[in-house]
N, C-alpha and C positions, 0 to 999 in steps of 0.2 A: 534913111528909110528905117522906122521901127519894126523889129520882128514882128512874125505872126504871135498868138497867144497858141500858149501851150494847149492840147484837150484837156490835159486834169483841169489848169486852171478855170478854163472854160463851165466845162459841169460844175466844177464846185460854185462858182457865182449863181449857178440855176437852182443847183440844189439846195444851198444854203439858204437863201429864202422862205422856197417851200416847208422846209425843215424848220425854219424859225415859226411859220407860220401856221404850224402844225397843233394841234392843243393836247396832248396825251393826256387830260384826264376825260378830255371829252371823248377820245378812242375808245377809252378803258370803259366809261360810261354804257359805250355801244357793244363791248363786246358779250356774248352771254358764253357765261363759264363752264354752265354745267353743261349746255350741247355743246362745248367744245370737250370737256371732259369724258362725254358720253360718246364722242366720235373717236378718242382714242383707243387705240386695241393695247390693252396693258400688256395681254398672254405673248403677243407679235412682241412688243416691245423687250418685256424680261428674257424673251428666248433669247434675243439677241443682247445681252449683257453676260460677259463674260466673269463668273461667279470665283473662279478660280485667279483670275488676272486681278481683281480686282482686290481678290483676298490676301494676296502674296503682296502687294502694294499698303497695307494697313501696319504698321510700324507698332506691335503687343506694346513692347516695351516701352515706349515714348504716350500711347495710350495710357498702360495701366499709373506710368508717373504722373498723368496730370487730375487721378482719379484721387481724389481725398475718401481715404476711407474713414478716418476718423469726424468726418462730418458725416458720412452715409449712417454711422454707427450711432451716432446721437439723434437724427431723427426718426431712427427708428423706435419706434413705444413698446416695448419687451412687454410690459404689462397686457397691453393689449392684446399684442399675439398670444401670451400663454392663454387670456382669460377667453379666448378663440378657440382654444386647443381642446378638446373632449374628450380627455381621461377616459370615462369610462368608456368609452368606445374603444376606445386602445385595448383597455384592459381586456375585454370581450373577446376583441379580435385574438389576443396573446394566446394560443394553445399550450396552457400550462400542462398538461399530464403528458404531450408529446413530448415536450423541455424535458421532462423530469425522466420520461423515459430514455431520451435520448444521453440525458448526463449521466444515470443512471446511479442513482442518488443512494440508493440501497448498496448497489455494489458497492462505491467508494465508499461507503463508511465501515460494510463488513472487512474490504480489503484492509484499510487504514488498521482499521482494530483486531483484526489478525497480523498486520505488522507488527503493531507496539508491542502484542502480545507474546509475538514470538521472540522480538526484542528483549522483552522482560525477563522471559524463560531462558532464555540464555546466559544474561548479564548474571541472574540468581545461579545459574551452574557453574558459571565461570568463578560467582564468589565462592558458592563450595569448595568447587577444586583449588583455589585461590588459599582459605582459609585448611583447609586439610595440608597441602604442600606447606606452610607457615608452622604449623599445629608437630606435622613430623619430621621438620628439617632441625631443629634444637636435642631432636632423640637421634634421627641418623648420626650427628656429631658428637656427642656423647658417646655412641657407641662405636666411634672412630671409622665409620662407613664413608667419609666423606675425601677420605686421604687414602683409603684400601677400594682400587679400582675392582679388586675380586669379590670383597666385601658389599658392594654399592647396591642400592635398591632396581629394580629393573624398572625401567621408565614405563609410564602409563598406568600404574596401579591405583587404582582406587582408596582413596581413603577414609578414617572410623566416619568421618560425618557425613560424607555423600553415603556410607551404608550404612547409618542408625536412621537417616532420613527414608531411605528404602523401605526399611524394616519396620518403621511407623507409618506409614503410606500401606505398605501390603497390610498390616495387621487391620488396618479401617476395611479395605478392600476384603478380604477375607469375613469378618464381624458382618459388614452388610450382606455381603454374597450370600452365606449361609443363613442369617436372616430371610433373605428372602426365597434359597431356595424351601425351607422348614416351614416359608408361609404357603407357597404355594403345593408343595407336599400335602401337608393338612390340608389347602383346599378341593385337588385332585381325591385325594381318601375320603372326606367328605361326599363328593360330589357322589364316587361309584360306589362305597358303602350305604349312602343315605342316611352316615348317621353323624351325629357331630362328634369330630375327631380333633382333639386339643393336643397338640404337643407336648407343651410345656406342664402336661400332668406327668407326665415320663421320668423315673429314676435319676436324678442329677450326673449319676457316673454314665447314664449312657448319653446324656446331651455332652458328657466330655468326651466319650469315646468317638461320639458324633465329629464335632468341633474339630476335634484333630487330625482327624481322616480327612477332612473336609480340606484342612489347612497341611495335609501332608501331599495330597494329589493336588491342591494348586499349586506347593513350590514344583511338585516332580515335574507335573508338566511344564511350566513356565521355565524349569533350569535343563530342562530337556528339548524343548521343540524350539523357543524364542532365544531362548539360552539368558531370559532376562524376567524378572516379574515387572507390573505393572508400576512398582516403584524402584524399580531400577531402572524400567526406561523412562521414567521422570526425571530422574540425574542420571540418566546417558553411563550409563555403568552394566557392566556384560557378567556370565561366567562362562571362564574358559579351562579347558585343560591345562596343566602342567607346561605340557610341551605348544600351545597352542593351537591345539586343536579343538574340534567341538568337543562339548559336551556328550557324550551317549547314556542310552537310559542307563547303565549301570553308574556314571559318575553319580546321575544325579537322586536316582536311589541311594547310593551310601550318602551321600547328601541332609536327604531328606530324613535318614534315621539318624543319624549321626545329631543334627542341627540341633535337636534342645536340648542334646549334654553340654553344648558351647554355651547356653543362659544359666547352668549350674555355679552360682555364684560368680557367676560370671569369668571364671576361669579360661573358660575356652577362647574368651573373644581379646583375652588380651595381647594374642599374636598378630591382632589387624594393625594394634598400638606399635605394638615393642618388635615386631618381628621384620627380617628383613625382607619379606617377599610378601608383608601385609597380608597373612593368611588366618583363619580363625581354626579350630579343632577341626568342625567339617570341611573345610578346604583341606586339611593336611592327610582327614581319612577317604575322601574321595578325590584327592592330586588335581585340584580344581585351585584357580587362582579368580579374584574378582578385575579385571581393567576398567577404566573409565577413557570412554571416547572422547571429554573433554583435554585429560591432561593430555595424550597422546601427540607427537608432537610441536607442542606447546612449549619454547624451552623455558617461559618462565614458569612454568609447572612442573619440569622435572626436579628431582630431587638432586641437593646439592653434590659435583663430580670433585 
């Protein structure tokens, strides 16, 4: 006696038929796509896809390898896009004076140029004291200052060319100053007199006796209150006392009378040269000595020990 037949086997003999017998393009023919499309709830649908699950399942890496960029790069038409691109509209939008405020284009160039400058100003003082230290170290030696520790120059002193530099600087400073105080004088005298008031018609000896006065109260004060004139603080050079202390008004009065016996053929000034303590006739009648803030120290500026 033959077995019974199995159920799978069974169905599949029934269904296979009807399945053979079936047309699927004639299905497809009947089906209408877009009321099925339109019967689907997309928003139902996406809620339930899980965004995250499916992100963490994406392999970046095995992606971006199968991505040829060097073909995406050649179809893309550079030309095209820039000739797309609208400059000046860019331009418009760019807030140039905010840029410019915000860099602040004025400041950096004042800053810059107050660097170099102060740069400059220094590198020129340094060659001073540079060339002065050169200029008296062949006379220190000669004068065997350099092997007589008692003998030796005291360090920081100023030398002839940081003060004939001074002394040319104040004498411009001085020449204009009084210039212009003599113009404005006459024009004050003018003004309350009502009449025209000329200077320069005036006795020659009293525009000297003028002149000097003039040039003898700007050393007093400048060697008295600053303890420097205006071309000593240009080369960074002081006066000081003896012992170093300041200056008080009496140094710098005997100073001031003393000082144009030292241009008497110039005799006076040649103890800034030759002398051990770099002092001129007025230094030596008012016990004032000249330093310079550069060599100070500085050992390549001190004088040879």
């Amino acid at each position: 006696m033959s077995p019974a037949p199995r159920p799978q086997k069974l169905l599949g003999r029934l269904v296979s038929p009807v399945v053979d017998a079936v047309d699927p393009d004639a299905v497809l023919d009947r089906v209408d796509l877009n009321d099925l499309v339109a019967r689907v709830d997309l928003d139902a649908a996406l809620s339930r896809v899980d965004i995250d699950k499916l992100v963490s399942r994406i392999d970046l890496d095995a992606l971006l390898k199968r991505v040829d960029v060097d073909a995406i790069v050649q179809r893309v038409d550079v030309n095209a896009v820039v000739e797309r691109v609208d400059v000046d509209a860019i331009v418009q939008r760019v807030d140039i004076e905010n840029i410019v405020r915000r860099v602040r284009v004025g400041g950096v160039v004042a800053d810059t140029a107050t660097q170099i400058g102060g740069r400059s100003l220094a590198t020129a003082r340094r060659t001073v004291a540079r060339v002065d230290a050169a200029f008296e170290r062949p006379i220190d030696r000669a004068a065997g200052r350099d092997r007589d520790p008692e003998r030796a120059v005291p360090p920081g002193l100023a030398g002839p060319l940081a003060r004939l530099g001074a002394w040319f600087l104040d004498s411009f400073v001085i020449s204009v100053s009084f210039g212009l105080a003599v113009a404005v004088a006459g024009y004050l005298a003018s003004l309350f007199t009502r009449q025209n008031v000329d200077p320069t018609r005036s006795d020659s000896i009293w525009w000297f006796l003028a002149a000097t006065g003039w040039a003898g109260l700007y050393f007093f004060v400048a060697w008295w209150l600053p303890q420097r004139t205006l071309g000593m603080a240009l080369f960074v050079i002081r006066v000081m006392r003896a012992d170093g202390g300041l200056v008080r008004a009496r140094e710098s009065a005997i100073r001031v009378i003393v000082f144009p016996f030292s241009f008497i053929l110039g005799i006076g000034l040649v103890g800034i040269v030759i002398g051990r303590r770099r002092r001129a006739l007025h230094d030596v009648a008012a016990g004032t000595l000249v330093a310079s803030d550069v060599a100070i120290g500085d050992p390549e500026l001190m004088p040879a020990a």
